[in-house]
N, C-alpha and C positions, 0 to 999 in steps of 0.2 A: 243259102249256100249249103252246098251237099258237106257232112262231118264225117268224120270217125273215130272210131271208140278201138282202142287194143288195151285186149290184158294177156295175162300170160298167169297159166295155174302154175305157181310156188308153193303146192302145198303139199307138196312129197309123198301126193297121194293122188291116183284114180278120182277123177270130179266127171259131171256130165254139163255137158250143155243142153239146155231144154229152149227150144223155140215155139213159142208160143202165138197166136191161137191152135196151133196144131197139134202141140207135145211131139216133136221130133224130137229125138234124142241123139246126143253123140258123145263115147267116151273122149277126156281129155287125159291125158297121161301127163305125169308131172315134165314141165319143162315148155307145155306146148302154148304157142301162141294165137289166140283167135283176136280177128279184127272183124267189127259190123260197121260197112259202110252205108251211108243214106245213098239213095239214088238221087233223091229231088226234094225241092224244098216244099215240106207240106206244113200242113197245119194242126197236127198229130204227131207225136214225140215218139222213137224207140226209146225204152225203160227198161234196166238192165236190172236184173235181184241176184244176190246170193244169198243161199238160205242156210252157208252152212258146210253143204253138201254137192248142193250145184247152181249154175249159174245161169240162171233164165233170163229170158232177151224177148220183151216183149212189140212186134213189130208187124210188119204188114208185106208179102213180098212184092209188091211193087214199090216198094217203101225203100228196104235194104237190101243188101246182098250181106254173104257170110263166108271169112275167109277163116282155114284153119292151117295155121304153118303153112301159108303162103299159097295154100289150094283151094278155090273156090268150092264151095259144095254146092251140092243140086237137091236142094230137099222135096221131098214129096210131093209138094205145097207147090213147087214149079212146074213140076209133072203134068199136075192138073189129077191130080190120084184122088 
């Protein structure tokens, strides 16, 4: 069954979000909230780190999708770039 993960940076500070295999990056501004949805049920996990500084999201893009304050992004990685 497909899940989803939301946080929301509370940390009165500039964080980034890092998606990985790729290192896409996106500033998050304090306040803002991102949700990673699964597409499908696989046999490999998204894996989510914070190091701190920023908050890496480890996944696959036919895996998840990645919502920020309510807007889906398009990451490079969809492209096909």
């Amino acid at each position: 069954m497909p899940e989803s993960l939301l946080f929301r940076n509370s940390s009165r500070k500039k964080i980034k979000l890092v998606l990985e295999p790729w290192a896409e990056e996106y500033p998050l501004n304090d306040g803002v909230t991102v949700k990673i949805q699964s597409e499908k049920q696989t046999t490999s996990s998204i894996e989510v780190e914070f190091d701190g500084e920023d908050i890496i999201v480890y996944g696959w893009s036919d895996e998840m999708s990645v919502w920020i304050d309510g807007t889906k992004i398009e990451p490079t990685f969809e492209r096909g770039y």
